[in-house]
VODOTOR-900569 format. One line per 2 residues: number of its first residue (from 1); their letters; for each residue x, y, z of C-alpha. Coordinates in Angstrom, 1 decimal. Layout:
% VODOTOR-900569
NUM = A = X Y Z | ...
***
This chain:
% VODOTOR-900569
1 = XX = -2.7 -26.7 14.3 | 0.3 -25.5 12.5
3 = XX = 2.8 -23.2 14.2 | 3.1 -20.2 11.6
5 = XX = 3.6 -16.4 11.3 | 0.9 -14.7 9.2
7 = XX = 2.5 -11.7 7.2 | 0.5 -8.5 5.6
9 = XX = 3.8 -6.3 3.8 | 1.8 -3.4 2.5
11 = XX = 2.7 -0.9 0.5 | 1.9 1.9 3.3
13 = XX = 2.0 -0.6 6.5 | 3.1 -4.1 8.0
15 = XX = 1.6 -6.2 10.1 | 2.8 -9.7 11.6
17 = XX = 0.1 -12.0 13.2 | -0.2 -15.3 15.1
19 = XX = -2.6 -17.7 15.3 | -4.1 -19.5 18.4
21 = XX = -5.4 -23.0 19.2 | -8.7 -21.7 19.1
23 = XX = -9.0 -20.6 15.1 | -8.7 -16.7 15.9
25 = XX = -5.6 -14.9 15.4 | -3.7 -11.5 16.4
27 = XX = -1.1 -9.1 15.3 | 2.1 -8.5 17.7
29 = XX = 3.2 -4.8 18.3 | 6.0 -3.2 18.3
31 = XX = 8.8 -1.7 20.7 | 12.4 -1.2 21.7
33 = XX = 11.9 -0.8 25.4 | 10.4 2.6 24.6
35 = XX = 6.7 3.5 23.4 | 4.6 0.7 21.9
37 = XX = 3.5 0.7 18.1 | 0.3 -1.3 17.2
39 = XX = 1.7 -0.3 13.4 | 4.7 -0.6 11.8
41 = XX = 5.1 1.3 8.3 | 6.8 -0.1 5.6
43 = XX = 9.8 1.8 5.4 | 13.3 2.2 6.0
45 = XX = 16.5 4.3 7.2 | 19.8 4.0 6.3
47 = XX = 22.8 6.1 7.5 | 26.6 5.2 8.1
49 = XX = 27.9 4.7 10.8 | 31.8 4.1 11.3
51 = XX = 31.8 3.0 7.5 | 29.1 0.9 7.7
53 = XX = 25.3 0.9 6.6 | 22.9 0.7 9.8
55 = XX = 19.5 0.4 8.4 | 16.0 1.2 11.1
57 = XX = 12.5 0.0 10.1 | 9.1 1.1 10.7
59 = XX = 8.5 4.3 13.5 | 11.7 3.7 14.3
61 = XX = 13.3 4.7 10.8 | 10.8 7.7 10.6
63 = XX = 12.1 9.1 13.9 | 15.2 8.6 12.8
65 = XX = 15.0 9.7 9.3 | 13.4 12.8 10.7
67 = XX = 16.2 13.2 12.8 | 18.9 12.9 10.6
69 = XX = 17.3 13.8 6.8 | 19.9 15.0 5.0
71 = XX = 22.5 12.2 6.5 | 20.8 9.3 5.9
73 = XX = 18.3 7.4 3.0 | 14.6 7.0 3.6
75 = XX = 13.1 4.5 1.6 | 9.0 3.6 1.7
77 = XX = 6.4 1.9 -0.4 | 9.0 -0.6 -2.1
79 = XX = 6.7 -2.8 -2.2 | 4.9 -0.9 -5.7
81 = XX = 8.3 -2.4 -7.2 | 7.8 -6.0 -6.4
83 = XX = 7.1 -7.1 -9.8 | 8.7 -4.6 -11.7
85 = XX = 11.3 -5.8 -14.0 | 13.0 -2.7 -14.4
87 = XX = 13.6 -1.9 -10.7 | 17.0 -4.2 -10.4
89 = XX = 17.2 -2.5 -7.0 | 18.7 1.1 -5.6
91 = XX = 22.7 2.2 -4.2 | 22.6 2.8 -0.5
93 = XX = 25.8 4.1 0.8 | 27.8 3.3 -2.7
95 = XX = 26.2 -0.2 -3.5 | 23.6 -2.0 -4.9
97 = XX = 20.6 -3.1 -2.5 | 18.2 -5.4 -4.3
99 = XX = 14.4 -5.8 -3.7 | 15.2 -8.8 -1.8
101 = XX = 17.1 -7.3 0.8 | 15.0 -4.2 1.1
103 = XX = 11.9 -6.5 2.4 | 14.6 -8.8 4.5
105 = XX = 15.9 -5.4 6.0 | 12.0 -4.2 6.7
107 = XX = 10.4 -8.1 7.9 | 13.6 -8.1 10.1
109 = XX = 12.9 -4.9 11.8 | 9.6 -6.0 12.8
111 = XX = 10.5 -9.7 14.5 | 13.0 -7.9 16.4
113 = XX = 10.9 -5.4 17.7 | 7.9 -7.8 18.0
115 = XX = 6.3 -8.1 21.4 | 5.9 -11.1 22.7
117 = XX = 7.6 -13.2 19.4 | 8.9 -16.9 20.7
119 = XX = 12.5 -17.8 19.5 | 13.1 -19.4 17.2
121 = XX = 10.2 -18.5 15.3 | 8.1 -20.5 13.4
123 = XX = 9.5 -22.3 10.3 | 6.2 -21.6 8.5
125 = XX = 5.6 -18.1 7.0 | 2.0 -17.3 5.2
127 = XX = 2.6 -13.8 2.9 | -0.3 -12.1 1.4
129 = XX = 0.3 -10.9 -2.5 | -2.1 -9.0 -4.4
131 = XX = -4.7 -10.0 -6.9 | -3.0 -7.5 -9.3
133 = XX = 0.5 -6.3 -8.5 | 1.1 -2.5 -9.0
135 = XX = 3.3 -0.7 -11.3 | 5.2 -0.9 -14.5
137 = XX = 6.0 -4.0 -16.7 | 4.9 -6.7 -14.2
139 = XX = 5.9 -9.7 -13.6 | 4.1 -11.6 -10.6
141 = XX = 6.2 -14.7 -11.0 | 9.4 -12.3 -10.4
143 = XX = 7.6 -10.3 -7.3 | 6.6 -13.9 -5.8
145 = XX = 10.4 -14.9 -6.0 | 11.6 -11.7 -5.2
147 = XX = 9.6 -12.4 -1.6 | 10.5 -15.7 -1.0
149 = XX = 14.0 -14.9 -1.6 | 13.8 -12.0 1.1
151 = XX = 11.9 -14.2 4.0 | 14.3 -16.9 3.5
153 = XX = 16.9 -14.7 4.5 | 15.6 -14.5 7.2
155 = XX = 15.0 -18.4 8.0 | 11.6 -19.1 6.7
157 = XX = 11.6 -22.8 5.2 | 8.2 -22.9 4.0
159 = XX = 6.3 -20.0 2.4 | 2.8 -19.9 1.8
161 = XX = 1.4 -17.2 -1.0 | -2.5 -16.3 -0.3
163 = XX = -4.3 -13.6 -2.1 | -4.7 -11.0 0.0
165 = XX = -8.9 -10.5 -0.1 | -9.1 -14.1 0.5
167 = XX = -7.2 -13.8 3.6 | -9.2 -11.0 4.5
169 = XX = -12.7 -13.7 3.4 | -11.4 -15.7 5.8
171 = XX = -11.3 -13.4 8.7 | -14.5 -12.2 8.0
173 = XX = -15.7 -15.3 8.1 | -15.3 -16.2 11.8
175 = XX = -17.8 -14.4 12.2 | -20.5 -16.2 9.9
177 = XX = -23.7 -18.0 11.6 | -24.8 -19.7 8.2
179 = XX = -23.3 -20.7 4.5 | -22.9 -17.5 2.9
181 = XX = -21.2 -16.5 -1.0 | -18.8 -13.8 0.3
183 = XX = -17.0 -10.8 -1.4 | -14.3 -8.9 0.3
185 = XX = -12.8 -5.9 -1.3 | -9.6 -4.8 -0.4
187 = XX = -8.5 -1.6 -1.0 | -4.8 -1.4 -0.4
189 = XX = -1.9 1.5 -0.8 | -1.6 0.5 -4.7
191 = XX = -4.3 -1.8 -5.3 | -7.6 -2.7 -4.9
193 = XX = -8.1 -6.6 -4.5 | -11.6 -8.9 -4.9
195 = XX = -11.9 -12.2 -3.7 | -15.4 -14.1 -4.1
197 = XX = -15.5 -17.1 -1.7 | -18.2 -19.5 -1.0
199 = XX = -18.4 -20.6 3.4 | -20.0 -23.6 4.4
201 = XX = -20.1 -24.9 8.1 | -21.2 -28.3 7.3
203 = XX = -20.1 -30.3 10.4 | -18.6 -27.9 12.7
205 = XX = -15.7 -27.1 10.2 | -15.4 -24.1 8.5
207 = XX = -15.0 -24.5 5.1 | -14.2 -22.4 1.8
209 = XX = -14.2 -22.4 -1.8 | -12.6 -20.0 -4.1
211 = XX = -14.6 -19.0 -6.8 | -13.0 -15.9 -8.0
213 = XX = -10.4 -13.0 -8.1 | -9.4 -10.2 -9.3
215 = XX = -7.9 -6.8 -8.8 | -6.8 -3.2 -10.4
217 = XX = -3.7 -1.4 -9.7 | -5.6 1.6 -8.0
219 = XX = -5.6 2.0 -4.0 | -4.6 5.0 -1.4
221 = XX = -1.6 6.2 -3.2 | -3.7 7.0 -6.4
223 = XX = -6.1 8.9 -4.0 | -3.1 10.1 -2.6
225 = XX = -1.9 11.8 -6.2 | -5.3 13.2 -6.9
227 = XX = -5.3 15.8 -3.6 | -1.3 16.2 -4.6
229 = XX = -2.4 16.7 -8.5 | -5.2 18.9 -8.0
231 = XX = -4.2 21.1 -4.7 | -0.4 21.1 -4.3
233 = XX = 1.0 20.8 -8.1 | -1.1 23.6 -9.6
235 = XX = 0.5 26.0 -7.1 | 4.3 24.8 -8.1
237 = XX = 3.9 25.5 -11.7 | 0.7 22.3 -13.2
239 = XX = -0.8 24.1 -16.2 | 1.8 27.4 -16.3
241 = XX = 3.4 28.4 -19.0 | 7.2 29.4 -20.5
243 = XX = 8.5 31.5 -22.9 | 10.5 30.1 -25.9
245 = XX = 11.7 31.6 -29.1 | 8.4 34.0 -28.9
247 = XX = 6.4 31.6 -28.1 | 4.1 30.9 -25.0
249 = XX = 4.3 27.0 -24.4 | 2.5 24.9 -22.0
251 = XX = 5.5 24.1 -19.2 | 5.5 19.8 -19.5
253 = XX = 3.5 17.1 -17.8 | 6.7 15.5 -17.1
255 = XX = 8.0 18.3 -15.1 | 4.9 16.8 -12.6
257 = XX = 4.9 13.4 -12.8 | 7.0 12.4 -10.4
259 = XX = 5.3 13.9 -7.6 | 2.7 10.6 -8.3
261 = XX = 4.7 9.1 -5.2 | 7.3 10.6 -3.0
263 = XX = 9.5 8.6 -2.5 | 10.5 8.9 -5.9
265 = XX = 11.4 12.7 -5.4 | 14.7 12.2 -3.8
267 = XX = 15.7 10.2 -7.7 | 14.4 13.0 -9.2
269 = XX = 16.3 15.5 -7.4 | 19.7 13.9 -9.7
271 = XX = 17.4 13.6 -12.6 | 18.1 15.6 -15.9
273 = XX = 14.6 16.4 -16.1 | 15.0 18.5 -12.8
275 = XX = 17.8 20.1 -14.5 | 15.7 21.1 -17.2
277 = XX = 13.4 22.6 -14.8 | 16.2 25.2 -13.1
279 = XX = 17.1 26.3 -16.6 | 13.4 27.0 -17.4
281 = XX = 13.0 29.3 -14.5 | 13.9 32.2 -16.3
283 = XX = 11.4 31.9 -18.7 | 8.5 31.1 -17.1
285 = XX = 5.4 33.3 -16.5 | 4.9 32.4 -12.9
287 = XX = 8.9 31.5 -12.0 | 8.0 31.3 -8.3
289 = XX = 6.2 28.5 -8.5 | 8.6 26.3 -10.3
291 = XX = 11.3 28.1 -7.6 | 9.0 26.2 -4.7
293 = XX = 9.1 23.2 -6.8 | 13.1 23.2 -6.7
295 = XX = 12.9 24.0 -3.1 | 10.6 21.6 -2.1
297 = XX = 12.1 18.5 -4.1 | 16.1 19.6 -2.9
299 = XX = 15.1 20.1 0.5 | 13.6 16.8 0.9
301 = XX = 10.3 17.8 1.8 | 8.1 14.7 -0.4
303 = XX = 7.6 13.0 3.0 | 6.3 15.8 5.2
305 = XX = 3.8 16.9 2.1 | 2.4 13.5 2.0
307 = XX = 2.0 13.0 5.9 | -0.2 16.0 5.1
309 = XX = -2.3 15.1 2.0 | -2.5 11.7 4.2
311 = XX = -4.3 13.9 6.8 | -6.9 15.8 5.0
313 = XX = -7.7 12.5 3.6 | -8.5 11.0 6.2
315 = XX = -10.2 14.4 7.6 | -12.4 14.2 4.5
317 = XX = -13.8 10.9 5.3 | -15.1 12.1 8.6
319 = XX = -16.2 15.6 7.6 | -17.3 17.8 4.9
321 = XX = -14.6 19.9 4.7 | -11.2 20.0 5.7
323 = XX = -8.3 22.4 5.9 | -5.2 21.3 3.6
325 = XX = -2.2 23.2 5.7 | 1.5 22.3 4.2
327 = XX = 4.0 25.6 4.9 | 7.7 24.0 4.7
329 = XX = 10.7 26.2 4.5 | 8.1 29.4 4.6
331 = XX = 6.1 28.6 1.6 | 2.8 28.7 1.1
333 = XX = 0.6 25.9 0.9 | -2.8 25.6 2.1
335 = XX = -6.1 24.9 1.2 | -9.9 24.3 1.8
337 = XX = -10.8 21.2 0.4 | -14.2 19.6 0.2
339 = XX = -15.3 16.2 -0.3 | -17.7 16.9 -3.1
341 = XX = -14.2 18.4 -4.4 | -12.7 15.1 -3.5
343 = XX = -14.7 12.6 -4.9 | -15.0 14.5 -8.2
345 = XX = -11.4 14.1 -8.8 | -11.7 10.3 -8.0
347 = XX = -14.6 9.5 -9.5 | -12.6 8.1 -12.4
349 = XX = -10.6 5.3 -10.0 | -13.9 4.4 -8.4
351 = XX = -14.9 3.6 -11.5 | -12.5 1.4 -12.7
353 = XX = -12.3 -0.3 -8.8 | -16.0 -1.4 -10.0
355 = XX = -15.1 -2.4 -13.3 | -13.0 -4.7 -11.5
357 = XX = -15.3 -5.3 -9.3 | -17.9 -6.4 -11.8
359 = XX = -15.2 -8.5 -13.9 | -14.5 -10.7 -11.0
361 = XX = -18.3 -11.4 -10.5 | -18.4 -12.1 -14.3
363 = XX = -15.3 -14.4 -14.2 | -17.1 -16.8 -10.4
365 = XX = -20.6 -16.8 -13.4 | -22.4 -15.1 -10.5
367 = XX = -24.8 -12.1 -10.4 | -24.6 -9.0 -7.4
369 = XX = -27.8 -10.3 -6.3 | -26.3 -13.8 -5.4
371 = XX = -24.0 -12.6 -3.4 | -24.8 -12.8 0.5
373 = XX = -22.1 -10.3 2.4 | -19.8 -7.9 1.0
375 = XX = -16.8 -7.4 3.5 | -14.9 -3.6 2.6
377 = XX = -11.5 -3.3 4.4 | -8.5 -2.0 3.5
379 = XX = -7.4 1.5 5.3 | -9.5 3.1 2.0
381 = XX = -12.0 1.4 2.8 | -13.2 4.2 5.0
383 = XX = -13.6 6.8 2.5 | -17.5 7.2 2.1
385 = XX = -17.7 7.5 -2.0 | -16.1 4.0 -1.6
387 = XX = -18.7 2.6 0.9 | -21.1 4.5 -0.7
389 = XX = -20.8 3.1 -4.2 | -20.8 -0.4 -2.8
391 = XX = -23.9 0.5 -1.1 | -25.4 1.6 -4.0
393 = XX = -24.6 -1.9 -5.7 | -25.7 -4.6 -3.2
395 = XX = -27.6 -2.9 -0.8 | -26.4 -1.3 2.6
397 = XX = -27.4 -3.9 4.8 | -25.3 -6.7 2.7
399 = XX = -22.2 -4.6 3.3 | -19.7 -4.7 6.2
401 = XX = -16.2 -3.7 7.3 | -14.0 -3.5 10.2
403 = XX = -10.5 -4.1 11.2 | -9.2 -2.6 8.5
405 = XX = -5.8 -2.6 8.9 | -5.6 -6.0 10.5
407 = XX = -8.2 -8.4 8.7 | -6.0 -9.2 6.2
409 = XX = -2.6 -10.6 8.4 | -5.3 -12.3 11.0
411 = XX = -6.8 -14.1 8.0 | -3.4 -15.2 6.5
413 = XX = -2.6 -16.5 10.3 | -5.9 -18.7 10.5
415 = XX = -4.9 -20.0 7.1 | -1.4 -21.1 8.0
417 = XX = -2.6 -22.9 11.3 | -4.8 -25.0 9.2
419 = XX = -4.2 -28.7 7.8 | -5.0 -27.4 4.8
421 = XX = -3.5 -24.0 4.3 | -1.9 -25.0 1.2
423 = XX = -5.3 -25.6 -0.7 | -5.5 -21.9 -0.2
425 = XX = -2.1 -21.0 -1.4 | -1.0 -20.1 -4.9
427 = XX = 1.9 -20.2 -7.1 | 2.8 -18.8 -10.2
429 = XX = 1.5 -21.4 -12.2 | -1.4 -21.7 -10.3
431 = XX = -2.1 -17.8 -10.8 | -1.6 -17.6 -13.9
433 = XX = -4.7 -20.0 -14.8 | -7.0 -18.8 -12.2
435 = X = -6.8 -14.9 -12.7
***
């Protein structure tokens, strides 16, 4: 057995496992002598403090973040800029922080705060990456650099890249009481990940074959954007209008766009497109709403709205109906949402997560009907037009899930502990032939 960490850094949370002698693995929690987190979000604070940057990770940065607000920089789902060429990093406090040290900064965070983590830690580090990286002018080579570079600043001498559904295959398969063709879908905060694996236990050993990937750049965030898109946006301004030179002109998309992800309101907030907004005030047929707009975006409320679309998500995949309540600074923002309402306005990113879906059958030559187990995980995972549509495909009884937010890092543990974890890792070279 190999002595390794097994590392899940998602786009909405982190998780850090270790493996045992045994072939099972299990993710560490969290604390600084206070209350325990099983979770640790992917995000940081930064403030200064006697002229110096002091960064928090995880609960810890949200506490503090919602402590302090307008004295220090919050910073989340960094990873969606991984493989993004034209993120060359962000000022903190006056100077440039690159991608690198952003994930050092985060992975740090969580092995000090780990419970239970033996010093010094394992020289072996086993880091899921997506089937397709989210975002922008990608480059996976770049994001797979960009996270060795960060863990090695950390004092990681060997590190293992595994695709995050096979990690997940491989957790799943512990489980397994004959050969089986297995499919996991992972549906991440910005992707949605396949991985078709074939298990055999010939001889006591587990083993695996790869047979296929693949992946689109659609996950919880984009389900995210659809409640903000068609709830919260209408009601600061989406579809209004503006008077100019006579004419009554459709107020621009762009004006909107940025609300896709909120972290990325606090850049807009220095933007000359939110300047444009403030001038257009005066001529617009409903200026109240683009006055909340202003509000909202200058008083640093993108975080706070989210936490709340995050909610009636997750309401809706328990319930019919759910109550969308967001009222910062006074204003007005609630709704009744349903989940018919819901999965009509994501109907269009299920259907591309299928076309995926069906791609990376076509690309392993094999047909639904082959397939033996589909294993659903993945925190969106849960939502029932998701299961559903899976369902509908191979067959309730051939589809499973559980341990959604951990199957993935225990997986990538029982990898690393293996003889042969690196028959299971990938490169950039190797990546770019087999996807």
């Amino acid at each position: 057995m190999q002595d390794c960490l097994g590392l899940d850094f998602g786009t909405t949370n982190s998780v850090i496992t270790r493996p045992f002698a045994d072939g099972s693995a299990t993710p560490i929690s969290y604390t600084r002598g206070g209350p325990t987190y099983e979770n640790f979000r992917s995000a940081l604070s930064y403030e200064n403090r006697g002229g110096r940057m002091h960064s928090e990770g995880g609960p810890f940065a949200i506490a503090r973040y919602l402590e302090l607000m307008e004295e220090s920089r919050f910073i989340q789902s960094f990873k969606t800029f991984a493989a993004s060429k034209l993120f060359q990093g962000t000022f903190i406090g006056g100077r440039p922080v690159g991608f690198e040290q952003l994930m050092s900064d985060l992975i740090g965070h969580m092995l000090a705060a780990g419970v239970g983590l033996e010093h010094p830690l394992p020289k072996r580090v086993v880091v899921g990456r997506p089937v397709e990286f989210a975002g922008a002018s990608v480059d996976e080579a770049l994001a797979m650099q960009r996270y060795s570079d960060g863990l090695a600043a950390l004092g990681f001498e060997e590190v293992l890249f595994v695709y995050e559904p096979v990690a997940a295959a491989f957790f799943y398969a512990q489980q397994l009481q004959s050969d089986a063709l297995v499919l996991v879908a992972d549906f991440g905060g910005g992707t949605s990940d396949f991985s078709l694996m074939h298990f055999s236990g010939a001889g006591g050993e587990l083993r695996a074959t790869p047979v296929a990937q693949g992946g689109v750049g659609i996950g919880g965030d984009t389900f995210d954007y659809r409640l903000v898109e068609n709830v919260v946006l209408p009601r600061l301004g989406k579809g209004g209008t503006y008077k100019n030179m006579g004419k009554e002109l459709p107020l621009p998309s762009g004006y909107f766009s940025q609300f896709a992800k909120w972290n990325l309101l606090s850049v807009f907030r220095s933007s000359d497109m939110f300047k444009d907004i403030k001038r257009t005030i005066r001529y617009a047929t409903e200026p109240e709403k683009l006055e909340m707009l202003v509000e909202l975006v200058e008083e640093e409320q993108g975080y706070p709205l989210y936490l709340a679309v995050s909610d009636v998500k997750a309401a809706l995949s328990q319930q019919e109906e759910a109550d969308f309540c967001f009222n910062p600074l006074g204003m007005e923002l609630s709704a009744k949402i349903t989940r018919a309402e819901f999965e009509h306005w994501i109907a269009p990113d299920i259907a591309r997560i299928e076309q995926a879906m069906d791609d990376t059958l076509l690309r392993g030559g094999v047909a639904r009907k082959d397939v033996d187990v589909v294993f659903l995980t993945g925190g969106s995972s849960r939502i029932p037009a998701i299961k559903q549509a899976f369902a509908g495909y191979f067959g309730a009884e051939r589809v499973a899930s559980g341990d959604e937010l951990v199957s993935i890092a225990n997986g990538l543990a029982i990898i690393g502990a293996r003889e042969d974890a690196g028959k299971f890792a990938v490169d950039a070279q190797r990546m770019r032939q087999s996807v």
